[in-house]
C-alpha positions as CSV (number, residue, x, y, z in Angstrom):
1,X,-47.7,-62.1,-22.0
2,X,-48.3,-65.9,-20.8
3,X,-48.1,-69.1,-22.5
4,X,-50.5,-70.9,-20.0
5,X,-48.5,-73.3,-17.1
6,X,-49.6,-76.4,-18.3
7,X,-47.9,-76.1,-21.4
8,X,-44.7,-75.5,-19.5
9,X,-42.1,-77.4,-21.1
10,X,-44.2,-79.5,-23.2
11,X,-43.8,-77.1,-26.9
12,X,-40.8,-77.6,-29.0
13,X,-42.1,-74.5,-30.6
14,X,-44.8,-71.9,-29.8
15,X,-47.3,-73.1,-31.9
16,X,-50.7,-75.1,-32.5
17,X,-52.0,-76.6,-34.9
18,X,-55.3,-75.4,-35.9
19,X,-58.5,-77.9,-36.2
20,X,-59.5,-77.9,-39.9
21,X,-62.9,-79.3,-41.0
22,X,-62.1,-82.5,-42.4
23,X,-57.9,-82.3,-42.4
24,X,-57.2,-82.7,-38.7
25,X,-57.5,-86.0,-37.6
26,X,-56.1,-88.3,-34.3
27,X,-53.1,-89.2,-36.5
28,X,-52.1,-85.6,-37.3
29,X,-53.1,-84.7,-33.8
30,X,-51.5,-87.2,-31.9
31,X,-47.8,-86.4,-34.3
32,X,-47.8,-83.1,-33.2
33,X,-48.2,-83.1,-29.8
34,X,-45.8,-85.8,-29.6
35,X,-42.8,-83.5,-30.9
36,X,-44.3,-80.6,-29.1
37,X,-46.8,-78.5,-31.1
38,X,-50.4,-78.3,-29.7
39,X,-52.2,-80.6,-31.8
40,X,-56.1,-80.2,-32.3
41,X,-59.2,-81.3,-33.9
42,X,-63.0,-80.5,-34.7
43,X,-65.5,-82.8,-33.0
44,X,-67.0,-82.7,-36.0
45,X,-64.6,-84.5,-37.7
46,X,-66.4,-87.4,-36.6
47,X,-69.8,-88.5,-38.0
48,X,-71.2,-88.7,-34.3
49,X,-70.4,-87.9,-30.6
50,X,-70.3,-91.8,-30.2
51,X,-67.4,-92.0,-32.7
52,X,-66.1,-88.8,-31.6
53,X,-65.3,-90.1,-27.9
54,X,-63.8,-92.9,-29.6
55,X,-61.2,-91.0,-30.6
56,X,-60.4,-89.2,-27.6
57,X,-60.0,-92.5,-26.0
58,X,-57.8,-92.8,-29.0
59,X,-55.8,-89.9,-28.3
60,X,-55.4,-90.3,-24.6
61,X,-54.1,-93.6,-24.6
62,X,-52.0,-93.5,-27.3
63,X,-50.5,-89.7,-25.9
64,X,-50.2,-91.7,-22.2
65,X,-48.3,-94.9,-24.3
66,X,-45.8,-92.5,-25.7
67,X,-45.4,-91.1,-22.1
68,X,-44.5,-93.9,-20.7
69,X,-42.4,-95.3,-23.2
70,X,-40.5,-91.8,-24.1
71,X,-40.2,-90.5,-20.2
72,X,-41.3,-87.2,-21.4
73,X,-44.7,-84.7,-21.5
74,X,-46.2,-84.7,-24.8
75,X,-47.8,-81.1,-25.3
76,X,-51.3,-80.7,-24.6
77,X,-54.0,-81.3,-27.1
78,X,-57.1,-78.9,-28.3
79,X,-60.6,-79.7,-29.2
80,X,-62.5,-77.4,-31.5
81,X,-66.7,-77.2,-31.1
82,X,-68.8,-75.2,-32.8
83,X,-70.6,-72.5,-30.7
84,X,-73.7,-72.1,-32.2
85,X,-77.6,-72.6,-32.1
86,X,-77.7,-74.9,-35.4
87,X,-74.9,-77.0,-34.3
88,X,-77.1,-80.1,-32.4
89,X,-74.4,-82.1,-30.7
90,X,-72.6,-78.7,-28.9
91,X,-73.8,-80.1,-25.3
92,X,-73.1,-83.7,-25.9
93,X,-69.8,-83.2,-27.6
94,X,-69.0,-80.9,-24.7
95,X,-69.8,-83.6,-22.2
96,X,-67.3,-85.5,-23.5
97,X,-64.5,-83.1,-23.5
98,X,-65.2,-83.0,-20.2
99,X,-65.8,-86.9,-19.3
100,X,-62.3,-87.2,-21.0
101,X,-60.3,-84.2,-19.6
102,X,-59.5,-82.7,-22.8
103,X,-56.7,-80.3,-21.8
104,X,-58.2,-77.3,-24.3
105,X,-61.1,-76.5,-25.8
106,X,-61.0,-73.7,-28.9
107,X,-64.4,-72.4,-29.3
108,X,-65.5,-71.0,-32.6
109,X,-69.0,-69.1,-33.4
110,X,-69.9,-68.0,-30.0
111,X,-68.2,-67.3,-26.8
112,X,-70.3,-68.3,-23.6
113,X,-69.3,-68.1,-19.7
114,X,-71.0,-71.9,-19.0
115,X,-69.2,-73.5,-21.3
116,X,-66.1,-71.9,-20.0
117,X,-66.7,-72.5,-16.6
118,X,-67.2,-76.2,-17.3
119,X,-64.3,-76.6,-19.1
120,X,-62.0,-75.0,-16.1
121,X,-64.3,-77.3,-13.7
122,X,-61.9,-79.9,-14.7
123,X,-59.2,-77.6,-15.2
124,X,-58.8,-77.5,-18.7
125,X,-58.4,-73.9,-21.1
126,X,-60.6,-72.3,-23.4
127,X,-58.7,-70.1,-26.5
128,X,-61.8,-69.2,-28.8
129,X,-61.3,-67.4,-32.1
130,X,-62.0,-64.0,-33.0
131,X,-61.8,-61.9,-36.5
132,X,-62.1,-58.2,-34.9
133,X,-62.2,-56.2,-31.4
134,X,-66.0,-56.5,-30.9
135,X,-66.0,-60.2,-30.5
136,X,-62.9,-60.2,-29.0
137,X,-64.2,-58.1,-26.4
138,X,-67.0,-60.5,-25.7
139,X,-64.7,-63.7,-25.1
140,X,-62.7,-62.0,-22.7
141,X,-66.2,-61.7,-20.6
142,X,-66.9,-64.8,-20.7
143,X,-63.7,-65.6,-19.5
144,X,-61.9,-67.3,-21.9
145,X,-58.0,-68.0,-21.5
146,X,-57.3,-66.9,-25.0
147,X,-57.7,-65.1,-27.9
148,X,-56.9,-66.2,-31.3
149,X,-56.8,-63.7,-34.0
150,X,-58.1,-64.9,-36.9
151,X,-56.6,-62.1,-39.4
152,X,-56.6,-61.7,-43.3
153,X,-55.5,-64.7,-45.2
154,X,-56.0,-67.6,-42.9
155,X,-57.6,-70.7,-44.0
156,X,-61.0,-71.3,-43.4
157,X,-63.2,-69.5,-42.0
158,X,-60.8,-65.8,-41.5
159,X,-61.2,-62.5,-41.1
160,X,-60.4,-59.1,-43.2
161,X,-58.5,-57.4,-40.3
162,X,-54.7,-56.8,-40.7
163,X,-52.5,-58.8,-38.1
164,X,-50.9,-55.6,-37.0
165,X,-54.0,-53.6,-35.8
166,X,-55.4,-56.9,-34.9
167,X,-53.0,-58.1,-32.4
168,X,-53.3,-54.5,-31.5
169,X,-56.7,-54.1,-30.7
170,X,-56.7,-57.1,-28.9
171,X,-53.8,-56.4,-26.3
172,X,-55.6,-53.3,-25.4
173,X,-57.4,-54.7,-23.5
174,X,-56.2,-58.5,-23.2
175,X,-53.4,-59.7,-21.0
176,X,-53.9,-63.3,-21.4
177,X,-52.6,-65.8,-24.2
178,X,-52.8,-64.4,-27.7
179,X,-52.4,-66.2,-30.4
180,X,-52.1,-65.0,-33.8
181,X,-53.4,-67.4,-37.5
182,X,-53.1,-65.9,-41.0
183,X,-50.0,-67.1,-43.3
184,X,-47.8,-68.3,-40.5
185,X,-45.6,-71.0,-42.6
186,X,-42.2,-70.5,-41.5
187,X,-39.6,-70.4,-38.5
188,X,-39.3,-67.0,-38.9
189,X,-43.1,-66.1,-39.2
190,X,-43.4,-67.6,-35.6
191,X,-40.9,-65.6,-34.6
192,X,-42.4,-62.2,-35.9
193,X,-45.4,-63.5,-34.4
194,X,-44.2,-63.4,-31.1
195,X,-42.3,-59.9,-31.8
196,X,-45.4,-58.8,-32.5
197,X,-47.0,-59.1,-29.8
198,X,-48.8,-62.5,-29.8
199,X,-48.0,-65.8,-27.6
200,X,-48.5,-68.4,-29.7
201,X,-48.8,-69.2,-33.5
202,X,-51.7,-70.5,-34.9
203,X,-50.8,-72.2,-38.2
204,X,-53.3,-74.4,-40.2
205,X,-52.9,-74.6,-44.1
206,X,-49.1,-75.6,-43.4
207,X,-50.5,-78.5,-41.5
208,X,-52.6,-79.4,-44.5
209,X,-49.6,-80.7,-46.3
210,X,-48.0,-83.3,-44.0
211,X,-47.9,-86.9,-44.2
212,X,-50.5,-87.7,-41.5
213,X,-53.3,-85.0,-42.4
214,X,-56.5,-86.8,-43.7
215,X,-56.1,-84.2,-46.9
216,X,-55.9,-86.3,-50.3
217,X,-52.8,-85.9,-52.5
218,X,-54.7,-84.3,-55.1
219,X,-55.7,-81.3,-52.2
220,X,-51.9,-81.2,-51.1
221,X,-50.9,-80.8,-54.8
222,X,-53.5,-77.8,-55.2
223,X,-51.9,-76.2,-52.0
224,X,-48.8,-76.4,-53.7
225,X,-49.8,-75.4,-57.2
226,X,-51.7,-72.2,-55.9
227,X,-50.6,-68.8,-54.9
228,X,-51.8,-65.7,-53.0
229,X,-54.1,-65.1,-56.0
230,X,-55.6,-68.0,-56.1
231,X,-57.3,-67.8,-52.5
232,X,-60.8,-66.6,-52.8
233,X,-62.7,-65.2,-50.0
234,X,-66.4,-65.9,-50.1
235,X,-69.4,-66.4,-48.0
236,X,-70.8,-69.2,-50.8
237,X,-70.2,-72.7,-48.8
238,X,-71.0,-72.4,-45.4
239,X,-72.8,-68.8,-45.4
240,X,-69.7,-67.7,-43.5
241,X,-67.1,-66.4,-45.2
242,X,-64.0,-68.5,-45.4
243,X,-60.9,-68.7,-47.9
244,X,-60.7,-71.3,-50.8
245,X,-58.6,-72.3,-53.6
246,X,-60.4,-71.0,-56.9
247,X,-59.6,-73.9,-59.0
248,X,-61.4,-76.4,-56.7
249,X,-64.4,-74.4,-57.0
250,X,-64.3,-73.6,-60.6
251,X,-63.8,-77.4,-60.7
252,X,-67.5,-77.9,-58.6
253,X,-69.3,-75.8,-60.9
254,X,-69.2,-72.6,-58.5
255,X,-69.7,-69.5,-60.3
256,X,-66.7,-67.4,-59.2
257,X,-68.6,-64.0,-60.6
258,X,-71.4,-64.7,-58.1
259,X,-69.1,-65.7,-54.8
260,X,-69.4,-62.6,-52.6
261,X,-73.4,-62.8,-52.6
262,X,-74.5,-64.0,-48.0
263,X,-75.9,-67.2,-47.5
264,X,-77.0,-68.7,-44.1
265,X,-75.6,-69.9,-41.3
266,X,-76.1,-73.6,-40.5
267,X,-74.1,-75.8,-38.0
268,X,-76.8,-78.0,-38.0
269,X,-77.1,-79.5,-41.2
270,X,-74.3,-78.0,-43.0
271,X,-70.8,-79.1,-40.8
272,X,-71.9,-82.6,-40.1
273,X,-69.5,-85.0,-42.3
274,X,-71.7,-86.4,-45.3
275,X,-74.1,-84.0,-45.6
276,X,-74.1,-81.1,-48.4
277,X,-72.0,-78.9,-47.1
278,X,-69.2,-81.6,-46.2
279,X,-69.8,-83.2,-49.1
280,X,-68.9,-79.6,-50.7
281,X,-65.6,-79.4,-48.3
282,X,-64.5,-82.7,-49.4
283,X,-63.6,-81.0,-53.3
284,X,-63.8,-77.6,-52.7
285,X,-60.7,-76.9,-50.9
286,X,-60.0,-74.5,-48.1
287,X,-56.5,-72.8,-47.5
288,X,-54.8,-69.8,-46.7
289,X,-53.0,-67.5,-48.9
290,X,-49.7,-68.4,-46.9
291,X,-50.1,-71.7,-49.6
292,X,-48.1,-69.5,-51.7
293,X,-45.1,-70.6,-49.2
294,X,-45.7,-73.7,-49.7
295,X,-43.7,-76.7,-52.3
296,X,-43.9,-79.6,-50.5
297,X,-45.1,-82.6,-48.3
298,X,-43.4,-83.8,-45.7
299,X,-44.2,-86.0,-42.4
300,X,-44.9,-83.7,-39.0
301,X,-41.7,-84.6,-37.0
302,X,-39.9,-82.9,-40.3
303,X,-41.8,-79.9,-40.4
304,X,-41.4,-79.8,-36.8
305,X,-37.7,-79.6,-37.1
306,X,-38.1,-77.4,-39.8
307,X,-39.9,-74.7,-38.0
308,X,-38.0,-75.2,-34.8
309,X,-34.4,-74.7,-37.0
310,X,-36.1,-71.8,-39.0
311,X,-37.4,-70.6,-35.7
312,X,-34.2,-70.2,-33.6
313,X,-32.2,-69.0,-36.7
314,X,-34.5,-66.0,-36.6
315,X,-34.4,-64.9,-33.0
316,X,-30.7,-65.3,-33.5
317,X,-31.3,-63.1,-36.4
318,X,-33.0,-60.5,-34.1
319,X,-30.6,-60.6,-30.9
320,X,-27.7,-59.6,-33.8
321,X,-29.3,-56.9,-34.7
322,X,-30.0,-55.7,-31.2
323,X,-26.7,-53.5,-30.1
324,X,-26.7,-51.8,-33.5
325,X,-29.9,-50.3,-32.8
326,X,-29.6,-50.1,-29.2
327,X,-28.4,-46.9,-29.0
């Protein structure tokens, strides 16, 4: 099961960082690719594409600095865009992914074979996100070079599906990269990751508390402060649902009685930094319920060592156990 060539000895650990709306910024992006994590970001993180390319110009130049000046690859870098009808600057956003080269693209709400054959034009990769088989089936025809499975308990916008028949249901009938998002905090929960099947770890709300994320302290300190329990799953912000911390939405007045009732779907208006919506994002927090794992904040190149100590400790772990079950 293939970790695509061009991130050949550029990870330090199987992972990417997922984009979050409003977290994931060039800082944090550029961190962790340059101690070998995929690092990535939503385009509309940025109020506009014009501000948008500026930070791709960002990001290259400062990922080619560090080349130069470290003699070694930095890993590759994703770009998250919004794959839907309501989301106005899709075709001018993906322009500039392609202007600039951006090594991979992670599509989200809609899985479409132009889009991916421009992207491998230039000879980037496309990974999109899926939540169950059905739409997991569709992204493989259109040709994508990954899945990530989007399971119960991820951040954001996740799904209800356990990992296990998940990852499952994918590989059926998948044999390119896999990745896997839902509670991954930990060394070891890469590791099982991979022993289960996927390629790559997709972790997000870990992410959310290091030094360089755009979250403010007061968002860290909820992470920290909540548990499994506090994670609510509800359609009420975006009209997709999505997992948030229950005492930033008691905090905005949100009825958490009325959460579970649909609401509409709307890129347009709704993900575009200032509006009502992002507003909304901005104190009603998103995170996964892996935030019960996690006390603390720390910079990227300590998590990083973190993980990758946690990480090797646990195949160790494994191979131990190997010969008394081999038999």
């Amino acid at each position: 099961m293939p970790i695509p060539s061009s991130f050949a000895d550029r990870l330090r650990l199987p992972v990417v960082a997922a984009p979050m709306f409003l977290v994931s910024g060039p800082t944090m992006l550029i961190e962790n690719c340059r101690h070998g994590v995929v690092g990535s970001l939503p385009a509309l993180n940025q109020r506009t594409s014009e501000g948008f390319e500026q930070w791709l110009v960002e990001i290259n130049e400062s990922l080619a600095r560090w080349r130069r000046d470290s003699g070694r690859q930095p890993a590759p870098y994703g770009i998250n865009l919004i794959v839907h009808k309501t989301n106005p600057r899709l075709e001018a956003d993906l322009a500039l992914c392609i202007r600039h080269k951006v090594p991979l693209v992670i599509t989200s709400l809609g899985a479409v074979p132009e889009l991916v054959e421009a992207v491998h034009g230039y000879g980037g990769l496309v990974f999109h996100d899926v939540t169950n088989r059905h739409h997991g089936e569709k992204a493989a025809a259109a040709g994508v070079d990954g899945l990530i499975a989007v399971c119960n308990g991820a951040g954001g916008h996740a799904g209800t599906v356990n990992p296990f028949a998940l990852v499952q249901e994918l590989r059926s009938f998948f044999d390119k990269t896999l990745l896997l998002a839902g509670c991954i905090n930990s060394g070891s929960d890469i590791a099982a990751a991979l022993q289960m099947g996927a390629d790559l770890a997709y972790m997000g709300t870990r992410f959310i508390n290091t030094g360089e994320s755009d979250a403010i302290p007061e968002y860290q300190q909820m992470v920290i402060e909540c548990s499994s329990s506090d994670v609510v799953y509800t359609p009420a912000v975006s009209g997709i649902p999505a997992n948030f911390m229950a005492p930033s939405m008691a905090a905005n007045g949100y009825d958490l009685a009325r959460l579970n009732r649909p609401g509409d779907i709307d890129y347009g208006s709704k993900l575009v930094p200032d509006n009502d919506e992002a507003k909304a994002w901005k104190t009603v927090w998103s995170a996964g319920q892996g935030c019960s794992g996690i006390s603390d904040v720390v910079p990227v190149a300590s998590l990083v060592e973190r993980l990758h100590s946690e990480f090797i400790a646990a195949l160790e772990t494994q191979a131990g156990r190997l010969q008394q079950w081999r038999d």
